[in-house]
C-alpha positions in Angstrom: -37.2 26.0 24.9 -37.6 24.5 21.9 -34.9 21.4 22.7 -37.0 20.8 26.2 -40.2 20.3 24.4 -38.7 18.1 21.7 -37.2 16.1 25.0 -40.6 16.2 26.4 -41.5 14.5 23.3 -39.1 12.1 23.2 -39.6 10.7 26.5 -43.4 10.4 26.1 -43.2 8.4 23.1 -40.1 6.0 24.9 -40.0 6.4 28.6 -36.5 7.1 28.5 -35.6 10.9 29.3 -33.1 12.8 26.6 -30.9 14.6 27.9 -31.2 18.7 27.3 -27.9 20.6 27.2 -28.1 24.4 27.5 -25.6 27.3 28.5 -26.1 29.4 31.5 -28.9 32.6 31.9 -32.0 32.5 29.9 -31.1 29.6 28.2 -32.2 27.9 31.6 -35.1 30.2 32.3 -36.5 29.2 28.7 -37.0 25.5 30.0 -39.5 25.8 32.7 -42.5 25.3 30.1 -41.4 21.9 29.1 -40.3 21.4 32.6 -43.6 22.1 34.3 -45.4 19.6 32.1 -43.1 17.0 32.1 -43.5 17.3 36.2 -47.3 17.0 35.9 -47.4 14.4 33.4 -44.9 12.5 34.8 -42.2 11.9 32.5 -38.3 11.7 32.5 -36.7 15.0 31.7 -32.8 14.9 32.6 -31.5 18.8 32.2 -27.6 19.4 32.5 -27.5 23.2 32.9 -23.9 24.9 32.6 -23.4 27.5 34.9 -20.9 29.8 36.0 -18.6 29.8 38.4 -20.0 30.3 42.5 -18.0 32.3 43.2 -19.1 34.5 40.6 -22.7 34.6 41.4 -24.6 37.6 42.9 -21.4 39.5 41.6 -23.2 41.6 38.3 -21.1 38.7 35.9 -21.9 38.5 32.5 -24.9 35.7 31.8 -24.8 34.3 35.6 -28.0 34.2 37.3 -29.3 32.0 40.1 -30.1 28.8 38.4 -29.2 26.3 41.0 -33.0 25.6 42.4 -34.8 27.4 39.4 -36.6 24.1 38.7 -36.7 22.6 42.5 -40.8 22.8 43.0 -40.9 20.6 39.8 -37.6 18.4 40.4 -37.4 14.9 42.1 -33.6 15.6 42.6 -31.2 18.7 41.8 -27.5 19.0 42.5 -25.4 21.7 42.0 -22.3 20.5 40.5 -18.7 22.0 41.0 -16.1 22.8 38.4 -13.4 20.3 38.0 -10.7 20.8 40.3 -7.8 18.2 41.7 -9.8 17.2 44.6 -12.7 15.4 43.1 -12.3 12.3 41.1 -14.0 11.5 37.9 -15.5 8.5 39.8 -17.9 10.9 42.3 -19.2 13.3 39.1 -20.3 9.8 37.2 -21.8 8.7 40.9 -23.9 11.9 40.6 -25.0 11.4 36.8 -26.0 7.5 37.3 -28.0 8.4 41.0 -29.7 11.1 38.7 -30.7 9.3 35.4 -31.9 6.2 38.1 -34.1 9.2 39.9 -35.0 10.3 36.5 -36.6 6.3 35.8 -37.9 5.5 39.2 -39.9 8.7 40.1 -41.0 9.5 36.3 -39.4 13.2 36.9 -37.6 15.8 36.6 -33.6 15.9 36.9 -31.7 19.1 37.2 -27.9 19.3 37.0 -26.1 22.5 37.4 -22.9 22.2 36.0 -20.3 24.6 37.1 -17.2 25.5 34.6 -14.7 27.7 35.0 -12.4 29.2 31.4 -10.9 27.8 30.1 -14.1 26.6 28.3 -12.3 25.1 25.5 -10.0 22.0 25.7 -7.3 23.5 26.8 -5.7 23.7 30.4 -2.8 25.7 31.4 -2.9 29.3 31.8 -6.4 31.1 32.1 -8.4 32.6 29.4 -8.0 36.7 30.5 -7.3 35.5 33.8 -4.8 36.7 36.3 -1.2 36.0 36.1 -0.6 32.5 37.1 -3.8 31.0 37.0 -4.4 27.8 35.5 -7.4 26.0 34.6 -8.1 22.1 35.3 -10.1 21.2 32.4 -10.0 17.6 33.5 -10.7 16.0 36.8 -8.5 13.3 38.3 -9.2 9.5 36.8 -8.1 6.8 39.0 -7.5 3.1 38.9 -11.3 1.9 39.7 -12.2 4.0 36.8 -9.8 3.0 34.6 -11.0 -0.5 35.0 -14.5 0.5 34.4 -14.1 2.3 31.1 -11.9 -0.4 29.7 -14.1 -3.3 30.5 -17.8 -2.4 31.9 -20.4 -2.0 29.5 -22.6 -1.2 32.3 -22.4 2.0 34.3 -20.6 2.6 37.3 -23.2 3.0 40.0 -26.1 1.3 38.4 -29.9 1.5 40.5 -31.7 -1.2 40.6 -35.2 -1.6 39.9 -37.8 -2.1 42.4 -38.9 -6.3 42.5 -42.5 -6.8 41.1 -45.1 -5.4 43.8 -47.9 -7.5 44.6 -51.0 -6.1 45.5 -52.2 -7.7 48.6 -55.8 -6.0 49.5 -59.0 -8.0 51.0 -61.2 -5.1 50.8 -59.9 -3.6 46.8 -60.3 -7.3 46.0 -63.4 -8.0 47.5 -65.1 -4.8 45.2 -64.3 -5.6 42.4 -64.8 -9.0 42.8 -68.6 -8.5 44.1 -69.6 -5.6 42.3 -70.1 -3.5 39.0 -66.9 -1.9 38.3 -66.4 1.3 36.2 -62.3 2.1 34.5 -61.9 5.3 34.1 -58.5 5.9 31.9 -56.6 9.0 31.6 -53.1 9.6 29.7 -51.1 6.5 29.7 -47.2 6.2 29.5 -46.7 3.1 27.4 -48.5 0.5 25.2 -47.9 -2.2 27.4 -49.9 0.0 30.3 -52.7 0.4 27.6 -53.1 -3.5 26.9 -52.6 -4.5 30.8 -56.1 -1.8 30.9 -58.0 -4.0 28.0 -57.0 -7.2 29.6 -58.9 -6.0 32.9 -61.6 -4.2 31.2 -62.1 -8.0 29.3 -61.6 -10.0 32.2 -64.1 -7.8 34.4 -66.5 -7.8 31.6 -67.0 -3.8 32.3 -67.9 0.0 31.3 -64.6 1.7 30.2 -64.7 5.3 30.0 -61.2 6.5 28.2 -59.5 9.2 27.5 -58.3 10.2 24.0 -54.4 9.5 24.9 -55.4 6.6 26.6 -54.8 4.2 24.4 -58.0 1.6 25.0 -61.0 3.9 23.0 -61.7 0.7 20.7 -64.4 -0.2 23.0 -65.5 2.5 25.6 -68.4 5.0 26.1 -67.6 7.9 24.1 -67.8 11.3 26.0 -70.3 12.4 24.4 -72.9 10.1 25.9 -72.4 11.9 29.3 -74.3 14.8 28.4 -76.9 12.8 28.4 -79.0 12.5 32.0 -80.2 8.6 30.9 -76.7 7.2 31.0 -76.0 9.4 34.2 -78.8 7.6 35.3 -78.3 4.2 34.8 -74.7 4.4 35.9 -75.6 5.6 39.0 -78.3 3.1 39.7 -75.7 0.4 39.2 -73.8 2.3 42.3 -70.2 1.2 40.7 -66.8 1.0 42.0 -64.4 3.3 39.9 -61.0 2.3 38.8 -59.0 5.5 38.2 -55.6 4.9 35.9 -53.3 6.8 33.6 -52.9 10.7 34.2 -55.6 13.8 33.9 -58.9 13.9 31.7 -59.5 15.8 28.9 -63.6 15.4 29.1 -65.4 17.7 31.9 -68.5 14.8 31.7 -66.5 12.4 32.8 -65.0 14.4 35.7 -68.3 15.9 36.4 -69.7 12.4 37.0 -67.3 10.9 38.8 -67.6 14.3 41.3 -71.3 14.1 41.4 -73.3 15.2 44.5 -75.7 12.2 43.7 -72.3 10.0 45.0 -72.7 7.4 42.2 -69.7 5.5 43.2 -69.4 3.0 45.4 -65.8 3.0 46.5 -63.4 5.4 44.1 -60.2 3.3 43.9 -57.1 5.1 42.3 -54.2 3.3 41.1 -50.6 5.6 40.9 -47.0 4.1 40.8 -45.6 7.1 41.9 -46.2 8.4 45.6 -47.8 11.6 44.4 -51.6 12.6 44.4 -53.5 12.9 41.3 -57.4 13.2 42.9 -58.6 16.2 41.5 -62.1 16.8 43.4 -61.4 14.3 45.9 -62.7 11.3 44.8 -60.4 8.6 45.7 -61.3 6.5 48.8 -58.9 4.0 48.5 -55.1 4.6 46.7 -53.4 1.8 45.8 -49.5 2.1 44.8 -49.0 -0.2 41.9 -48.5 0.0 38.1 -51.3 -1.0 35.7 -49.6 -4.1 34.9 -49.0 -4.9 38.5 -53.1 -4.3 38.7 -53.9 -6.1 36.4 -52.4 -9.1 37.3 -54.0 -9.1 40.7 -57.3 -8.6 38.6 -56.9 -11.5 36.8 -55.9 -13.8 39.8 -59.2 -12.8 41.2 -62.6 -15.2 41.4 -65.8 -13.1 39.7 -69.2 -14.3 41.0 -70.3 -15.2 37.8 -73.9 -13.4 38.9 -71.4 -10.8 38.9 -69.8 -11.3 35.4 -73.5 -11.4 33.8 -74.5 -8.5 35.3 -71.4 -6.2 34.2 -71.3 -7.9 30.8 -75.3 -7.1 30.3 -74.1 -3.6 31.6 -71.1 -3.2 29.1 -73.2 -4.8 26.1 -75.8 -2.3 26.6 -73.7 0.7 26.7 -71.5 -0.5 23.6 -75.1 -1.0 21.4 -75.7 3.2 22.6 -72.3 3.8 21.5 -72.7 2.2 18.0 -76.1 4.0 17.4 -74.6 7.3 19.1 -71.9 7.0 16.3 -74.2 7.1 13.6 -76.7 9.8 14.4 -72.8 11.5 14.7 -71.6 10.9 11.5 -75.5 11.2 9.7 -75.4 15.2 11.5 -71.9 16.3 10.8 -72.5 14.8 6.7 -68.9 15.6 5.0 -68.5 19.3 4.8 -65.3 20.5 6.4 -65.6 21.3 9.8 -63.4 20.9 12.8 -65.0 18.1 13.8 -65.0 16.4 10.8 -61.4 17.7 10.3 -60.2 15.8 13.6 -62.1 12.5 12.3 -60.5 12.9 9.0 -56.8 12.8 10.3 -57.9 10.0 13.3 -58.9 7.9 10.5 -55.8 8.3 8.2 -53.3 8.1 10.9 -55.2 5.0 11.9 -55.1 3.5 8.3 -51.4 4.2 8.0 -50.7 3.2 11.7 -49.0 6.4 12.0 -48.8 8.5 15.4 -50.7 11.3 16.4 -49.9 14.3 18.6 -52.6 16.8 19.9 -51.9 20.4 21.0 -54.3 21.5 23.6 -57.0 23.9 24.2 -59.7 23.1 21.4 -57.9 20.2 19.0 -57.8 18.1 22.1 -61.7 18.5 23.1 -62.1 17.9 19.1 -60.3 14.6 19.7 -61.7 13.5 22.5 -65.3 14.0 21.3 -65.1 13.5 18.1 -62.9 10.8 17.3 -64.8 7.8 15.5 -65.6 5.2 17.8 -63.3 1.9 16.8 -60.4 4.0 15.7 -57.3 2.0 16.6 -54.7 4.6 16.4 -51.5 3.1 17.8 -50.4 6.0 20.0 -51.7 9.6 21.0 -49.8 12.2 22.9 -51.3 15.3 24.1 -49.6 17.9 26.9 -52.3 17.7 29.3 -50.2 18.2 32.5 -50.3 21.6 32.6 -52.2 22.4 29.3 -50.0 24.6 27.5 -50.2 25.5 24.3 -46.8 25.9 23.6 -43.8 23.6 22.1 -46.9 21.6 20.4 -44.0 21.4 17.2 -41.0 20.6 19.1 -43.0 17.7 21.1 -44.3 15.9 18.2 -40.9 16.3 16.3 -39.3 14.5 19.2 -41.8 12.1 19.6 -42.1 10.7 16.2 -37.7 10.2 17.0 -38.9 8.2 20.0 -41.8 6.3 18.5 -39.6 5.7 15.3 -42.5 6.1 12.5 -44.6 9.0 10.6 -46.3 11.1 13.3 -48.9 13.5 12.7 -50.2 16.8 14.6 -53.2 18.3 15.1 -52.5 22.0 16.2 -54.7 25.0 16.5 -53.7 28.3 15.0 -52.7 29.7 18.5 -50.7 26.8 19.4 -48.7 27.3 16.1 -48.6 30.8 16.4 -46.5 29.9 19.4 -44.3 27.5 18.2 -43.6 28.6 14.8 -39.7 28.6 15.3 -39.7 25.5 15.9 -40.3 24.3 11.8 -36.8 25.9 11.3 -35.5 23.1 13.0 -38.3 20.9 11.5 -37.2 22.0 8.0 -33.3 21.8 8.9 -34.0 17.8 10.0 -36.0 17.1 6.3 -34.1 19.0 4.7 -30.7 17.3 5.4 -32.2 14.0 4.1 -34.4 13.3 7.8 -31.0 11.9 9.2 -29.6 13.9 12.4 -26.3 12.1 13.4 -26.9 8.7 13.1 -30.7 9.3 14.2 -33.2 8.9 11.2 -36.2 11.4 11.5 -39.4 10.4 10.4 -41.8 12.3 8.7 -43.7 14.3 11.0 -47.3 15.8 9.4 -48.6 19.4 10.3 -51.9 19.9 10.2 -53.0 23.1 11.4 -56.8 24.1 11.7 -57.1 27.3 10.8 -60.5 28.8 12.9 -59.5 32.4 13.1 -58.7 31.8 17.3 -61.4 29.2 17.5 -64.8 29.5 19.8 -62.9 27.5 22.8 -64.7 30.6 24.7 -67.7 30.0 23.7 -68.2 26.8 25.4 -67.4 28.4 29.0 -69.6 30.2 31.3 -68.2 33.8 29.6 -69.1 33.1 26.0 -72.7 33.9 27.9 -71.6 37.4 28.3 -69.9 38.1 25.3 -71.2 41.3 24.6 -70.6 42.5 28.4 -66.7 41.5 28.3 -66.1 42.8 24.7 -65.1 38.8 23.5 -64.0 39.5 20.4 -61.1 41.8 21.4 -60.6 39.9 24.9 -61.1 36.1 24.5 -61.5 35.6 20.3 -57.2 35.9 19.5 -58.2 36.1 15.9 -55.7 34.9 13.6 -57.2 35.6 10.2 -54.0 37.3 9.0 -51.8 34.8 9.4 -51.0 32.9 6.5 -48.9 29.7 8.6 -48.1 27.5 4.5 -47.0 30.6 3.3 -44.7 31.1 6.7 -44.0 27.6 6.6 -42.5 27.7 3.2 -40.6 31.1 4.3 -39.4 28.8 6.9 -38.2 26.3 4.6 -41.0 23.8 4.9 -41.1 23.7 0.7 -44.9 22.6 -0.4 -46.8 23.6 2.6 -50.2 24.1 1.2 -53.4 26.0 2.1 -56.9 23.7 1.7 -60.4 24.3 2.4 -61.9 21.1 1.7 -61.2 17.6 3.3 -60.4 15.7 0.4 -57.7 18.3 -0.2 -56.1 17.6 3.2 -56.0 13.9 2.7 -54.1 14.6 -0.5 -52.0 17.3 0.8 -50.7 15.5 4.2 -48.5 13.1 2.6 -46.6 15.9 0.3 -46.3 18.8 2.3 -44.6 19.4 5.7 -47.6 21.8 6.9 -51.2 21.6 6.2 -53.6 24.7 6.8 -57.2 24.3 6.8 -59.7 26.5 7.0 -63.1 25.4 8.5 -66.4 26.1 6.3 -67.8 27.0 9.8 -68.2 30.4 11.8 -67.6 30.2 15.4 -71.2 31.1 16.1 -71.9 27.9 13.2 -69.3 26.1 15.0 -71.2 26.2 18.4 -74.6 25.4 16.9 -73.6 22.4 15.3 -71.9 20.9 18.8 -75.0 21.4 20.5 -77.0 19.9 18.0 -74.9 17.1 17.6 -75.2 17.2 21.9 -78.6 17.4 21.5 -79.1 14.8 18.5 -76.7 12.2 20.9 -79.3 12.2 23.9 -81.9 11.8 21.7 -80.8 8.6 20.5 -79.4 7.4 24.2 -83.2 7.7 25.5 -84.1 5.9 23.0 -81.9 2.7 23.3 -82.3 3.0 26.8 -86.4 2.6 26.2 -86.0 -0.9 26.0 -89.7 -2.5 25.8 -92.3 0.8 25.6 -95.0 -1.4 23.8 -95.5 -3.5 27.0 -97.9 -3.6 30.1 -98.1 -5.7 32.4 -101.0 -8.1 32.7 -103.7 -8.1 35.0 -103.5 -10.4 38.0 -106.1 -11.8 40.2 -103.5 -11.3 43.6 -101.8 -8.2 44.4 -98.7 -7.0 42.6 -95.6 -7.2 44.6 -92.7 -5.8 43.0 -88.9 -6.4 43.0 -86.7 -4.1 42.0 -83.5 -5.2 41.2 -80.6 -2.6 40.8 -80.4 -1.1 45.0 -79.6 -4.5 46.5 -76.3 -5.3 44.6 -76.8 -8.4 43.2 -79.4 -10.5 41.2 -79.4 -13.1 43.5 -80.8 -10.7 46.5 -84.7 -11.5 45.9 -83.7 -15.4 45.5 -85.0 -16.2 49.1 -88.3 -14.2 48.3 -88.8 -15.9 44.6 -88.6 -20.0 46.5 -90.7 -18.7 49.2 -94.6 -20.7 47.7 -96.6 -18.6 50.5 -94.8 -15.4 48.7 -95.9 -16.7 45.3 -99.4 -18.2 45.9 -100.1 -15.2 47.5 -98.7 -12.3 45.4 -98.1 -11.6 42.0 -94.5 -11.0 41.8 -93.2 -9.3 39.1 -88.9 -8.3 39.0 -87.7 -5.9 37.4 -83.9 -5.5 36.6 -83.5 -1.7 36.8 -81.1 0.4 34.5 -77.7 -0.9 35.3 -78.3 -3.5 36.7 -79.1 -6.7 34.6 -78.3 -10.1 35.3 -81.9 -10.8 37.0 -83.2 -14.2 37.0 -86.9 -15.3 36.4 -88.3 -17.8 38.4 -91.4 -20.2 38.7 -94.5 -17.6 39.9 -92.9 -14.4 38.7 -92.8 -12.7 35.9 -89.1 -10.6 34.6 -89.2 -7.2 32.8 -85.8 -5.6 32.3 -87.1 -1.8 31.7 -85.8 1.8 31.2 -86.5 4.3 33.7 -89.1 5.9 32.2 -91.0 3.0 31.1 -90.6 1.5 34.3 -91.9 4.5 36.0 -94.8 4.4 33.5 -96.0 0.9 34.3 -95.8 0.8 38.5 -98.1 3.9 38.3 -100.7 1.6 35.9 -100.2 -1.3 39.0 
């Protein structure tokens, strides 16, 4: 279990799948966890199961189970692969392996080979191990002259899959939205840096709104999560009636979801963009699908022509919502002060792995909310990782072990008590790697940094519709998974983690991270203390979004001698829509025409005979009743 989620790891941090090696019967069973998320997050996982003989299946022998299509549901190809015998040359078992690791690449999946093996097991032919009398084992198969060739001289291997050519994205209608329009990204999990700056070069070149995930990669500039809960923004994006870009792989927030699903329909056209032919639309959003990678996108992005009434209005857009970011930030930081809660924990760590340019892995369930709320806005970590395909708890250890080996530099985790609870074996191998000098073979292992937030089982419960009943479904003994007893430095040590340490304060984790291979910290906070100070920070975050969004409340508009007649700008898609009205002198000497560039929209021009307000809802509202 444990060597599947350090493969998982691995592969997230490289895109290159390790391969994991296991002996038949529960060996096997044990990795379906990792399996299962590598299938819904779309990473390389190459498995070479042995197995027994067939013809000793369904028979009652000793460790033989059916493993051949344990993992098919989550598999993009299996093959059940027969002992060596005379028959089969060498040259058709490397045929199978270089078809599979090409199928592991291509599709971003799941492998399985079964690999059959009769005794004798060790290097040895001849007679059978405890076999009958005249049996004789192959131990190798047949090599012939083709190979023989190959292994002396080919540094490449024998079958080699070639990749697919560059796609190029040839769509009149994708181009023409997001060409004409405001246009929202919407970023999930990506798979590489070079996926995460092909994102930034669109979100630059479009001059738009980017709402990122915490593993995305691209939260240097993007409307933090937390701005959601507010009904202004949900306002004023839906006003501006945007086409969505979806990229990268699930969400973390539920305000992001919950807007893009919204029975107001505040998208325009819900574009999602997969380079592998399998459907990631939770809700069913997604209008139009387009098969391409986020490079590949992005290059047809930036070969596009913006209508520069178009640019001005996205940019006035995105400028807006990064000034409500910046003040959201503060009233943030000015409400959580510095005492040591989980929050404050999770923006501690962000900002020291940031400083160091170190990695960061998440375990799920309540650390990953933390980080996706809570992180400070700016924060230019170099990469996240987070097991978000399935959400499981477990193997959080093993997967950040294995991806600090792929990522090559000082990694640290953020893990929950539960999460450890469940993966505690796993710093036995931990401690085995630091302990033999960080070197493995001729692989170097880099420091990987435990920090685990001790919250007694945490109030992730609290936040869902049951924490309303918590009396009614007894929580505490039910939903709570209180941990209080467990003392994970002291197990640490026991495990052979030497100067694990135990804090309470944030100062003292700073310190302690560095010099310890675990970390445990104890929140000030209860979970009923926990909960109030999210919803006052909630709470203290709208505040300060309907305030920047009340752009000019001192002013009303004059009194004129004509009758008012009012454009509003923000339902007819562009600022140029009321041009034709604005040059018409009957229109002007006969009204007094006053435009006004709704929430959203921006971009508005004033003309000779008019008069331009660019207003908040509610101030808008305010000064049409007064006409």
């Amino acid at each position: 279990r444990g060597a599947a989620f350090y493969a998982l790891g691995y592969a997230k941090a490289t895109g290159l799948p390790a391969p994991v090696i296991v002996t038949s019967g529960s060996a096997v069973a044990n990795l379906l966890p990792a399996v299962t998320e590598a299938h819904e997050s779309r990473v390389p996982m190459l498995l070479l199961t042995a197995d027994r003989p067939s013809e000793l299946r369904d028979t009652g022998s000793n460790q033989t189970m059916n493993q051949t299509d344990i993992f098919k549901p989550y598999a993009v190809w299996t093959r059940d692969v027969a002992p060596p015998c005379e028959s089969a040359t060498i040259r058709s078992l490397l045929s199978d392996i270089d078809y599979a690791v090409g199928k592991c690449l291509q599709q971003s999946g799941v492998v399985h080979m079964n690999m059959q093996f009769r005794e004798n097991l060790a290097p040895e032919g001849g007679a059978v191990r405890g076999g009958q009398y005249g049996e004789v084992s192959a131990f190798r198969v047949p090599e012939d002259s083709r190979f023989t060739r190959w292994q002396l001289r080919s540094t490449e291997p024998l079958t080699r899959v070639a990749r697919p050519a560059r796609r190029v994205i040839e769509d009149d209608a994708v181009k023409e939205l997001i060409s004409s329009g405001t246009v929202v990204l919407v970023v999930g999990a990506l798979s590489s840096p070079m996926d995460a700056a092909a994102v930034d070069a669109m979100a630059e070149e479009l001059q738009c709104i980017v709402l990122a995930d915490a593993v995305s990669g691209c939260r240097r500039e993007c409307l933090p999560s937390l701005c959601l809960s507010s009904q202004a923004v949900l306002d004023m994006l839906q006003l501006s009636r945007p086409t969505v870009i979806r990229l990268g792989g699930a969400l973390i927030s539920k305000q992001v979801q919950a807007w893009m699903s919204s029975k107001m329909g505040p998208v325009k056209e819900h574009i999602r963009v997969m380079d592998v032919p399998r459907r990631h639309d939770v809700d069913w959003n997604g209008t139009i699908v387009v098969d391409a990678t986020c490079a590949e996108f992005a290059r047809m992005v930036d070969d596009l022509t913006l209508d520069p009434a178009v640019s001005t209005s996205n940019r006035s857009l995105r400028d807006r919502i990064h000034a409500i970011s910046s003040r959201a930030e503060k009233r943030v930081q000015a409400e959580l002060g510095g005492e040591c809660t989980e929050p404050n924990i999770t923006r501690s760590l962000a900002n020291f792995a940031s400083e160091r340019r170190e990695g960061m892995v998440i375990s799920s369930s309540m650390s990953c909310r933390n980080f996706d709320t809570f992180c400070p806005l700016g924060v230019d970590l170099p990469r996240v990782s987070c097991s978000r395909g399935v959400s499981g708890i477990d193997g959080t250890i093993s997967t950040a072990v294995g991806y600090a080996v792929g990522l090559g530099r000082a990694t640290n985790l953020l893990i929950g008590d539960v999460a450890a609870i469940h993966d505690l074996n796993s710093l036995v191998q931990l401690a085995n790697y630091l302990n033999g000098g960080g070197i493995v073979g001729d692989v170097k292992i880099p420091p990987v940094k435990i920090v685990v937030c001790n919250n007694n089982g945490g109030s992730m419960f609290k936040f869902v519709p049951i924490g309303k009943y918590a009396e009614d479904v007894a929580y505490n003994e039910n939903f709570r998974t209180p941990n209080a007893q467990v003392a994970f430095a002291g197990a640490a040590k026991m495990l052979g983690l030497e100067g694990s340490k135990k804090v309470d304060d944030l100062a003292g984790m700073i310190e302690s991270i560095d010099h310890s291979g675990l970390t445990e910290i104890v929140p000030k906070t209860s979970q009923d203390e926990d909960v109030a100070l999210r919803r006052r920070i909630t709470a203290a975050v709208g505040e300060v979004v309907e305030e920047s969004l009340r752009l000019h409340p001192g002013v009303k508009l004059r009194q004129a001698a004509t009758a008012p007649l009012v454009l509003l700008h923000g339902w007819m898609g562009s600022a140029k829509s009321y041009s034709d009205w604005l040059a018409c002198e009957e229109l002007t000497a006969k009204y007094d025409i006053v435009s006004i560039s709704l929430p959203g929209h921006g971009g508005s021009q004033a003309s000779e005979g008019s008069t331009l307000f660019d207003y908040g809802m509610s101030a808008t509202i305010a000064n049409l009743r007064g006409l």
